[in-house]
N, C-alpha and C positions, 0 to 999 in steps of 0.2 A: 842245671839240667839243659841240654839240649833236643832237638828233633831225634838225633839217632838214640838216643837214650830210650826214646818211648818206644821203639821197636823192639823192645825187649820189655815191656810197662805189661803187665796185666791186663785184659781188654776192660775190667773191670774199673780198674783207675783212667783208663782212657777215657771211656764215658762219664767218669768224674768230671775229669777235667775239661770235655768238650762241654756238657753242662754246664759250666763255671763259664764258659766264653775263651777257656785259654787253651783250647788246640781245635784244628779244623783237617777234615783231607779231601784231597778233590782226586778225578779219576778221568779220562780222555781216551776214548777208543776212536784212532784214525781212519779206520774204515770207513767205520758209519756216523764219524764226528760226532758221537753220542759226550755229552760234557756231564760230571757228578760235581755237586758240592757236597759237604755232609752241612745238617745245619748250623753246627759250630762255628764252621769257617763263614758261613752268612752271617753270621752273630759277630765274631771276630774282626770283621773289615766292616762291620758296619751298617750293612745293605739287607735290605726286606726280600728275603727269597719268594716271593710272591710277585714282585716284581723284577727282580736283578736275575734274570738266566746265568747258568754259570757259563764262564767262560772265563782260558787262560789269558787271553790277550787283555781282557780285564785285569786281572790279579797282578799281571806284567804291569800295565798301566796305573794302580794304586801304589806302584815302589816309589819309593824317593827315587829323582831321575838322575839323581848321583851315583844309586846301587843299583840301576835294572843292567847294567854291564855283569852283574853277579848274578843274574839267574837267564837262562838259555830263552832264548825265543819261541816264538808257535812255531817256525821253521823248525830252527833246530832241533826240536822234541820229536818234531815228523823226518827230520833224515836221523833220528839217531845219537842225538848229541843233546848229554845235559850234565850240567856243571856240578859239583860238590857239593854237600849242604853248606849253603852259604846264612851270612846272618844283614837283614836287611831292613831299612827304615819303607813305613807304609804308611801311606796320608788315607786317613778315611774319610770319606765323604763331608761329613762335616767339619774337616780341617784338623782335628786330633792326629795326633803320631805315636803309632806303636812300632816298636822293635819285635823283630821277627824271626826267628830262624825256619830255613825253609829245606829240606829234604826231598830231593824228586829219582824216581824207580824208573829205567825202562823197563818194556816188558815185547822180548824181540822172538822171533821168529827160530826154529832151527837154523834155518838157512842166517840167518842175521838181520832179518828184516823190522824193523822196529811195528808194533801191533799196537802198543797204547804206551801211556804213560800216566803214574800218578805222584804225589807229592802227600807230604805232612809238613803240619805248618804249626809251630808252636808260638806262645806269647809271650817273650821273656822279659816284656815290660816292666812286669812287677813280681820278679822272681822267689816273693816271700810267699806271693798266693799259693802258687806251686809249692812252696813249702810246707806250709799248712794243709794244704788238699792230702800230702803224701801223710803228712802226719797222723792224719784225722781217719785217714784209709787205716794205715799201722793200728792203730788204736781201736778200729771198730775191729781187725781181726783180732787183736787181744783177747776183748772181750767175747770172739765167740770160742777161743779156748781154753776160759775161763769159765766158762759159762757150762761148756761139755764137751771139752777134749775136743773138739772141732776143726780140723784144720784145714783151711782155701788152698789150693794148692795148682797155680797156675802151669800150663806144661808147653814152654815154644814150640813153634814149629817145626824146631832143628830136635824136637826129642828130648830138653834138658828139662828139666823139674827145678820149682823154683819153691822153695816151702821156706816157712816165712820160720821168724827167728825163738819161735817159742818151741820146734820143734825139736832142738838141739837141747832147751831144758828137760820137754819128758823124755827125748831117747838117751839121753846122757853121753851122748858124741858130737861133733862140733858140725857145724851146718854145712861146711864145705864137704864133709865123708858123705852129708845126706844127702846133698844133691849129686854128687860124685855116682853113690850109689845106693839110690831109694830103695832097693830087694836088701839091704842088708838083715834087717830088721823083719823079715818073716820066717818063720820057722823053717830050721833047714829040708826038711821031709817035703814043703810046699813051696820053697821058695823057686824052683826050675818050673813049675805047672805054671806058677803064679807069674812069674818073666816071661815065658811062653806067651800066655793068654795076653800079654798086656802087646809085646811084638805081632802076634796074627789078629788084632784090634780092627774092627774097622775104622781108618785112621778120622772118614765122618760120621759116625756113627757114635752111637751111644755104648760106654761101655761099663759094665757093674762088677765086681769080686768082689768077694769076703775072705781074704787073708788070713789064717793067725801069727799076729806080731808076738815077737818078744821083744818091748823094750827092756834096757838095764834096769837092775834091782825093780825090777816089776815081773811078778806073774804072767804069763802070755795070755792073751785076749783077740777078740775075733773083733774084725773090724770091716766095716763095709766101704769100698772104695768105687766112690761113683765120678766118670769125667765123660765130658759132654764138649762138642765141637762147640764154637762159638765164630757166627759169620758175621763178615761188616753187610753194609747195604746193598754190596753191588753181589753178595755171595760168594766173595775169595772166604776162605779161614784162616781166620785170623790167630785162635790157638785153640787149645783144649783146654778147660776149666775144668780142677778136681777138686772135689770133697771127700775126705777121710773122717770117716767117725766109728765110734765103738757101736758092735750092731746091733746092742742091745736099744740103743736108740732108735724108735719105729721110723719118724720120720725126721729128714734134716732140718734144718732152719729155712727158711729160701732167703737164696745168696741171691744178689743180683746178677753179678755173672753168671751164675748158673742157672738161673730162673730163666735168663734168654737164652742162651744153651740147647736148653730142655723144650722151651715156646718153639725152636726154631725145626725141632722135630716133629710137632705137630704137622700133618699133611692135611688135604686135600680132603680125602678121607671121613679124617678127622673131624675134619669143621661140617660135614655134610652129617654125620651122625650123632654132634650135637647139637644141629640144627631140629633132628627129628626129633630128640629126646624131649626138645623144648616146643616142638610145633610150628619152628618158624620159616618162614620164608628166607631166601635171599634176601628180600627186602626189608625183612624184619632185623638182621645181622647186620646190613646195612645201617639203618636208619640207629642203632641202638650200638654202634661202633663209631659214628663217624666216619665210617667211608663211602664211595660211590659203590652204586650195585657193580658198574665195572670191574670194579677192584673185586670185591667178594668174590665174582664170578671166576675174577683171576686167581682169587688164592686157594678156591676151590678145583681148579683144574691144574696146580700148580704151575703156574705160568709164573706168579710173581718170586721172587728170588727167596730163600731162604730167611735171609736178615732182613726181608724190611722188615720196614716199622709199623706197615698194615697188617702184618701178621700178628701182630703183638695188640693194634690195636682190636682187633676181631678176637683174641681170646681174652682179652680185658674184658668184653662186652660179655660175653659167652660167662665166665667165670660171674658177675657179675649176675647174672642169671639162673645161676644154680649149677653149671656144670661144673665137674671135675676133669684135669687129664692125670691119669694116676701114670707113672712108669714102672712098667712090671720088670721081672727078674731079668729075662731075658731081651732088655732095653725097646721092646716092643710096646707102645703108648693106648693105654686102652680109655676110653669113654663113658663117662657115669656122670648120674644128676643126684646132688646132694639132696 
């Protein structure tokens, strides 16, 4: 497996595997020299993000000084110039050497002006870990289509559908025709409403149908198709995460990609009217999340981005508390205390 390979990875296995310690990504906006790590890539090289600011001239500086001719400079990155994904030896702090493969994006101007740049960094030190990660992924969606016809269904950002390989046994055609053409399999009378609605999507938004499929030598059945944007930290999207199940099913499983999906539509709003339901204060969300009232006050006014990871920590707390966030029909998030 290499770096480009995960740009096509489910965002789901990507936090697998930054969890695991074996991918990281950093992010550079030249304007305002604003520098990202994710905490993978802290984890990764080694260094205590509580102390190590990120910074590229660092991560240039941890290559073996035999391969930093393989990855472009601070210079370079700010006029516009960066190399291929190349594969590179990295000393960590305590003297250990891992091998690296490292992927870097511009991100330029109409005009051509280069605006930021970021990179993926994968660890292909011990490329059986990755092996096992992917396996142990496969395996857990097995069993949720084993379990109730269930199927994760990640969707790029270029549009393709990626639907995992058990779907080829219940539709009785070969996986290549299903991602080729995922509307095949809805009843002809619905299948243009149903192509329709899925094309005038709001492409960040949250979107819900119920189709009726006919698979082969099966009865046709009504099925609920839910996908949800899913953003990194800094708030790009990253892709959309679907769930297909039969709809006789009340509620889904909670997937993890789609559970932060779903967390990342909760608003401002939101968190203020299930602060009321509970009687708390900011500082009570605060204190009972783990974050500074700062932060609250920013997720409250949505100032903080989408994907962080504060948002996620404030509806842990919240849920934790007794609240619910339910998603109704029409992808609108409503508020209730258990």
């Amino acid at each position: 497996m290499r770096a480009a390979d995960l740009s096509f990875a489910p965002a789901d296995f990507l936090r697998l595997t930054e969890t695991a310690g074996l991918t990281g990504n950093w992010a550079w906006v030249f304007a305002s020299d604003r520098q990202t790590w994710s905490p993978g890539l802290h984890r990764l090289l080694g260094l205590d993000p509580l102390q190590v600011p990120p910074s590229y001239a660092l991560l240039v500086d941890l290559v073996h000084p035999d391969d930093r001719l393989h990855l472009a400079s601070a210079a370079d990155l700010m006029q516009g110039y960066a190399l291929p994904e190349r594969e590179v030896r990295v000393v960590r702090p305590d003297g250990t050497l891992r091998l690296l493969t490292m992927r870097t994006e511009l991100h330029m101007s109409p005009e051509g002006r280069p605006l930021a740049a970021a990179g993926l960094v994968l660890d292909v030190t011990d490329s059986a870990a990755l092996l096992r990660l992917r396996r142990a992924d496969l395996r857990r969606q097995s069993a949720w289509f084993a379990a109730a016809r269930m199927l994760f269904v990640p969707v790029g950002l270029d549009g393709r559908f990626r639907f995992p390989p058990e779907t080829a046994r219940f539709a009785g055609r070969p996986i290549e025709e299903i991602n080729a053409d995922p509307f095949a399999d809805v009843v002809p009378w619905e299948r243009a409403a149903f192509r329709d609605s899925i094309a005038r999507r709001d492409v960040g938004g949250v979107f819900q149908a119920a189709p009726l499929i006919h698979h082969r030598n099966r009865d046709p059945e009504r099925y609920r198709v839910l996908s949800v944007p899913v953003r990194d930290e800094r708030g790009c999207l990253v892709e959309r995460n679907g769930l297909v199940y039969p709809a006789a099913l009340a509620v889904p499983v909670a997937v993890a990609g789609l559970r932060a999906g779903l967390e990342q539509a909760v608003e401002g709003h939101h968190l203020r009217a299930a602060r009321a339901l509970l009687d708390w204060s900011m500082t009570n969300l605060a204190e009972a999340s783990g974050l500074s009232l700062s932060t609250v006050r920013r997720l409250e006014e949505n100032a903080e981005g989408q994907g962080a990871r504060s948002r996620h920590k404030a509806i842990a707390a919240l849920r934790q508390a007794g609240i619910r966030f339910v998603l109704l029909d029409d992808g609108e998030v409503a508020v209730a205390r258990a």
